[in-house]
ROZALO-778310 format. One record per residue (C-alpha): chain; x, y, z. Coordinates in pm, whole numbers, plus 32768, in hexadecimal, padded with zeros to 4 digits. Each point is the difference from the previous one (the first is absolute). Layout:
! ROZALO-778310
NODE chain east north   up
NODE     A    X     Y    Z
...
//
This chain:
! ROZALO-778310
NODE chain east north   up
NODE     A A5BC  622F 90F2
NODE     A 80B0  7F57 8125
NODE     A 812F  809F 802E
NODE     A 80B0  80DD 811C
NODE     A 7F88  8160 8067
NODE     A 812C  809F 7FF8
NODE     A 8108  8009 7ECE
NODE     A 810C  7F53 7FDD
NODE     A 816E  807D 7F62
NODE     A 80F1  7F50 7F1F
NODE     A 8125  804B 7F45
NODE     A 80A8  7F1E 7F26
NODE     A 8176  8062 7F7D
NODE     A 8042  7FBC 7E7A
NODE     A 813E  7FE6 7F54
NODE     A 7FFF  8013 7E74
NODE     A 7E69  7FCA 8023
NODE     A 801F  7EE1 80B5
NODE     A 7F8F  7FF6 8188
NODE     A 8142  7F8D 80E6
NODE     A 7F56  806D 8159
NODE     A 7EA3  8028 80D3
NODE     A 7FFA  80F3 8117
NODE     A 8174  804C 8016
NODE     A 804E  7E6B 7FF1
NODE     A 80CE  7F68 7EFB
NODE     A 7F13  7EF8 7F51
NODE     A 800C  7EEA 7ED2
NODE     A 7F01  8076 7F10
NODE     A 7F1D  7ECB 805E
NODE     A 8014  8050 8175
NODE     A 7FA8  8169 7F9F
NODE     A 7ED5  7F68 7F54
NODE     A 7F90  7F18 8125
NODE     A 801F  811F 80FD
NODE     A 7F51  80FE 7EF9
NODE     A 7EDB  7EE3 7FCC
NODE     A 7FDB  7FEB 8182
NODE     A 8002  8186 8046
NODE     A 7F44  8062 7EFC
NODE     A 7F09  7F14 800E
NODE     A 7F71  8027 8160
NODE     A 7FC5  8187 7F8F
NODE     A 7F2B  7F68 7EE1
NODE     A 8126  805C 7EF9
NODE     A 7FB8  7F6F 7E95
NODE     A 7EC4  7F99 7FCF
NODE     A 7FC2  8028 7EA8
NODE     A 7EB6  7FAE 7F3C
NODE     A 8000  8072 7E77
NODE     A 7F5D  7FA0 7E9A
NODE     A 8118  7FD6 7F1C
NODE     A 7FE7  7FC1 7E87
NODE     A 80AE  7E9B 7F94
NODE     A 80B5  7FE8 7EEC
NODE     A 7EDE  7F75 7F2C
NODE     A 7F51  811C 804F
NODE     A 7F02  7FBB 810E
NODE     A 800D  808D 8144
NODE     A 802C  7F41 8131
NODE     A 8005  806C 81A3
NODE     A 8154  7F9C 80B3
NODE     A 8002  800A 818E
NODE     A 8159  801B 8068
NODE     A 80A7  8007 8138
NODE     A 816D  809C 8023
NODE     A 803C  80B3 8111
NODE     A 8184  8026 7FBC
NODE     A 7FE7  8020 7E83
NODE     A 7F36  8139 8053
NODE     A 80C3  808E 80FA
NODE     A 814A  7FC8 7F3C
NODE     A 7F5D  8063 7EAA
NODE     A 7F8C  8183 80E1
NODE     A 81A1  8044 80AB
NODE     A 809B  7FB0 7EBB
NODE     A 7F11  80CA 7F30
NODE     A 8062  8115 80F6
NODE     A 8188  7FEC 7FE4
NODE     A 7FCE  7FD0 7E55
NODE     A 7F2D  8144 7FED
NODE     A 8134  80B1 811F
NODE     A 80FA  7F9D 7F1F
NODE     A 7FAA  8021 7E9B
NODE     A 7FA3  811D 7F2C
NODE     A 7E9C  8035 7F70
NODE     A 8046  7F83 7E92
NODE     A 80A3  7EB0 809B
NODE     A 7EB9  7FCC 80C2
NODE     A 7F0B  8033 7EE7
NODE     A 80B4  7F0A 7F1E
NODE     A 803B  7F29 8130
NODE     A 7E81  7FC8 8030
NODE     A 7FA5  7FA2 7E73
NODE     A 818E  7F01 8055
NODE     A 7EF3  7F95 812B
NODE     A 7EB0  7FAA 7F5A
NODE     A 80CB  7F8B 7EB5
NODE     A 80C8  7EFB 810B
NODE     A 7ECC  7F8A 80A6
NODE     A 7F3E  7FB3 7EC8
NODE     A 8118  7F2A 7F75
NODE     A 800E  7F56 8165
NODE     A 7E76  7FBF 8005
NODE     A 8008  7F70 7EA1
NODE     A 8115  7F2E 8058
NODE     A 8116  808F 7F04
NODE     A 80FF  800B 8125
NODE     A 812E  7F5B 7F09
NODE     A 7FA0  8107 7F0E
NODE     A 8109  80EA 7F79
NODE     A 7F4E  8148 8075
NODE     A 7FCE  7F90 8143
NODE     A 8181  7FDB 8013
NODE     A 8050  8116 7F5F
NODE     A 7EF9  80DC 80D8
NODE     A 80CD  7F61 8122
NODE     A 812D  80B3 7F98
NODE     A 7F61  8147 8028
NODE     A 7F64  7F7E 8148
NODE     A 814E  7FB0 8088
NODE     A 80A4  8144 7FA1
NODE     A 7ECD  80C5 80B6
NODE     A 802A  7F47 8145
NODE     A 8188  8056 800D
NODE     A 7FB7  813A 80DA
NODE     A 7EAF  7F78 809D
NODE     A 80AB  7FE8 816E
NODE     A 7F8D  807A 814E
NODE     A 7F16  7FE4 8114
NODE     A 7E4A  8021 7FF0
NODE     A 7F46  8034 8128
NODE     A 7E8C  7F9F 7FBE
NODE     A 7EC8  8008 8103
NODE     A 7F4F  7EBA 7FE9
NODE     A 7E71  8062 808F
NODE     A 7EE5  7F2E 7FA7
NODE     A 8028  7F9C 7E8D
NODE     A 80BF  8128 7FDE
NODE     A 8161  800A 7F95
NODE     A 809E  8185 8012
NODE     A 8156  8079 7FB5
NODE     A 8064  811D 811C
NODE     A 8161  7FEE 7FDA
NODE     A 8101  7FBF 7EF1
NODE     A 8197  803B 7FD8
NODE     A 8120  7FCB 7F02
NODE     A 812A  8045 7FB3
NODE     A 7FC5  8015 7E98
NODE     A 7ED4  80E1 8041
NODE     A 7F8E  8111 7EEE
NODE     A 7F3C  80AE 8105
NODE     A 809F  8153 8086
NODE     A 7F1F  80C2 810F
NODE     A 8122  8115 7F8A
NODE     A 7F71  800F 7E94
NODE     A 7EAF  7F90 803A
NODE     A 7F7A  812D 80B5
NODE     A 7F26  810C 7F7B
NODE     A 811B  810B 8077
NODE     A 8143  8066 7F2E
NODE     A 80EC  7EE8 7FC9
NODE     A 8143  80D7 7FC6
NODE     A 80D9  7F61 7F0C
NODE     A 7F27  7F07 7F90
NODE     A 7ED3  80C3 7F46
NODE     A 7F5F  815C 8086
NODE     A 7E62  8034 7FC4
NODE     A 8044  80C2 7F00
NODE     A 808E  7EDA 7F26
NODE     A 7E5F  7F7A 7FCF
NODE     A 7F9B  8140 7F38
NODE     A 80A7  7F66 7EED
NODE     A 7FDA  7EA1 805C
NODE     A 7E78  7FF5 7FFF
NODE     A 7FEF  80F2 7EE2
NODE     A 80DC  7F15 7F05
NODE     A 7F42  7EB0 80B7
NODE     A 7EAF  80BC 7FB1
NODE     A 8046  806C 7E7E
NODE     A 7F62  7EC3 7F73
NODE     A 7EB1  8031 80CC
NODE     A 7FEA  817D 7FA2
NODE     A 8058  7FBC 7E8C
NODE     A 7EC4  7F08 8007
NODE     A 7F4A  80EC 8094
NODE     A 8031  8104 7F25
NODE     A 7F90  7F2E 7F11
NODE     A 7EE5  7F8E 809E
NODE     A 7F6B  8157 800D
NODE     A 8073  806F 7E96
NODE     A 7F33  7EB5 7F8F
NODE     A 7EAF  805D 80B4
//
């Protein structure tokens, strides 16, 4: 791979999911593009080369070549995951491959697809702040990400006490209640045999 021998840093800004400025600079989405294709390029950024299954069910290869689709797709998957809870992001991902099936089969003026935009929409509301990524050789890296609608708190997500909040003691219970189901079938299990 021809590329540099030394990394190279981004960070793109995002407001409501959508990008608004590269490296501190206020853009237009298409000059965030251009500048993202250019950058991310020469450090051999989005190169892809898959077998994908049509939708008359024979595979074929696709070579792609998106440099800034990649590098877009990485910060905002980095703010989503910041600012959304863990039951938001599981559903989010079936939302994901449910939206890009329709898309591929060419049902974008279906009624699901508009309807899944709704919940789309909603999701990005609090999708704002800034990604740092390292761009190195085909390699795209997050190192750094901020918002102010973060769900991240180094203050509760540290192994010590977190006062108020919940105290160690509080997972006794916890795991004991989340791990009835697997000792009932257990139980079970070794009455059976």
């Amino acid at each position: 791979l021809k590329a540099p021998d030394t990394p190279e840093l981004v960070e793109i800004e995002f407001e409501s999911g959508r990008p608004v400025a590269l490296n501190g600079e206020k853009k237009s989405p298409y000059e965030i593009i251009a500048a993202l294709n250019e950058i991310a390029g020469r450090n051999g950024v989005g190169r892809i080369d898959i077998v994908e299954d049509r939708l008359v069910g024979m595979k074929s290869r696709g070579v792609y070549e998106c440099p800034a689709a990649v590098v877009l797709y990485a910060a905002h998957r980095e703010l989503f995951f910041l600012t959304h809870d863990k039951r938001t992001l599981m559903f989010r991902q079936q939302v994901a491959n449910l939206y890009s099936e329709l898309v591929y089969n060419g049902e974008w003026y279906s009624q699901l697809r508009e309807n899944l935009d709704a919940f789309i929409d909603k999701c990005e509301e609090v999708v704002t702040g800034k990604v740092r990524l390292s761009l190195f050789k085909g390699s795209c890296t997050p190192v750094g990400r901020e918002s102010p609608n973060s769900l991240y708190s180094t203050a509760i997500a540290t192994f010590g006490d977190s006062g108020e909040l919940y105290s160690h003691s509080d997972g006794t219970g916890f795991i004991k209640l989340f791990g009835l189901p697997l000792e009932i079938r257990g139980r079970m299990n070794r009455e059976k045999s």
